[in-house]
Structures are given as structure tokens and as C-alpha cells.
C-alpha positions in Angstrom: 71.5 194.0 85.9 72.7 191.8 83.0 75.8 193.0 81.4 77.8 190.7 79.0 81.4 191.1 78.9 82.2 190.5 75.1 79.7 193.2 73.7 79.4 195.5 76.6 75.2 195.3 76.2 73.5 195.7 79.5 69.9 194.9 80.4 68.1 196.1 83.9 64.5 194.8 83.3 65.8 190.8 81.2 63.5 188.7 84.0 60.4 190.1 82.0 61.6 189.1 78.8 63.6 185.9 79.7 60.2 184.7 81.4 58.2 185.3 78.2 60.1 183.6 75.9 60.0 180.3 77.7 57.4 177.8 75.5 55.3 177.4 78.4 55.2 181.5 78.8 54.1 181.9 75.1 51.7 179.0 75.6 50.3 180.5 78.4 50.3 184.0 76.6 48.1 182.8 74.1 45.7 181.1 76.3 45.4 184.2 78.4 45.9 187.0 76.1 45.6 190.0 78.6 47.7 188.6 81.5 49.9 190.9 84.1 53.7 190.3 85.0 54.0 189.1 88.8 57.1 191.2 89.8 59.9 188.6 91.0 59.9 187.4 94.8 63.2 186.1 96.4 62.2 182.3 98.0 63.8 179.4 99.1 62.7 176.5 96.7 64.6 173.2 97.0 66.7 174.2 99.8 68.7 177.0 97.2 67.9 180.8 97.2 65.7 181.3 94.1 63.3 184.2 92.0 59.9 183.6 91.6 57.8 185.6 88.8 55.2 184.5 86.5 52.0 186.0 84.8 48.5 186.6 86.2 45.7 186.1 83.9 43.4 189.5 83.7 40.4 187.5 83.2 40.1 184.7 85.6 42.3 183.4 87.8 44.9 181.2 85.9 48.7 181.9 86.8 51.9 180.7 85.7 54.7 180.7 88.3 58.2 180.5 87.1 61.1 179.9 89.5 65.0 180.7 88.7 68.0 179.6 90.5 69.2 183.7 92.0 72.5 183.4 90.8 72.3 181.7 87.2 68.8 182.1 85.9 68.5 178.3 85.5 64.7 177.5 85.5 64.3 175.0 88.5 60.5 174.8 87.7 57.5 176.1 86.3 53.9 175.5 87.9 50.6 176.6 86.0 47.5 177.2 88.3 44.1 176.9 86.0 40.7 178.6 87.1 
């Protein structure tokens, strides 16, 4: 849950949407354009406690991993995997 403090708004589903507005994401996107969400996986990565989620092309087997910090959302890396 995302809630901001200075206009009350709250989000439940914002990985989803904060993942596909990265460059890389849209990039991807249009590469790919029938692609799956990957629901988000808690990992270590770097020695912190991280998310990783990403899209799944429908059509061959291209992926685009995104990993955020747990706690702040910060992108600590983004891997593409091509057929």
C-alpha cells in the first residue's frame, strides 16, 4: 500500500504501474507488445532485501526483470533477457 500523507491518495496495486513507466519498460513494451506482468518476488540482491518483477513477453521468450530496494522503491537494476 502507497498512501501519501499530503493528499490522502492511496494505491494497493503502484509496482505494476511504477514498473511500466520506467523508459526501459515502455521500450520493452513496444518491442513486445503482448507481454505478461511477473508478480513481484522478495530477493536478496546486493546483500539488501529487494522486489523483483518485470514483464514476460507472450511471444517468445524475452523478459525484462526489474529489481527495487523493499523499502524505498529505488531501482537498483534492470536486466533484459532476449530470445
Amino acid at each position: 500500500l502507497i498512501h501519501c500523507t499530503a493528499c490522502s491518495f492511496e494505491d494497493t496495486n503502484a509496482l505494476p504501474h511504477l514498473t511500466i513507466d520506467i523508459p526501459e519498460a515502455q521500450q520493452f513494451w513496444r518491442q513486445h507488445t503482448r507481454v505478461s506482468w511477473l508478480p513481484e518476488r522478495e530477493i536478496d540482491y546486493a546483500g539488501q532485501p529487494a522486489l523483483l518483477t518485470g514483464f514476460q513477453s507472450a511471444s517468445d521468450s524475452a523478459r525484462l526483470d526489474v529489481v527495487y530496494q523493499r523499502d524505498t522503491l529505488k531501482i537498483l537494476g534492470i536486466h533484459e533477457t532476449t530470445c
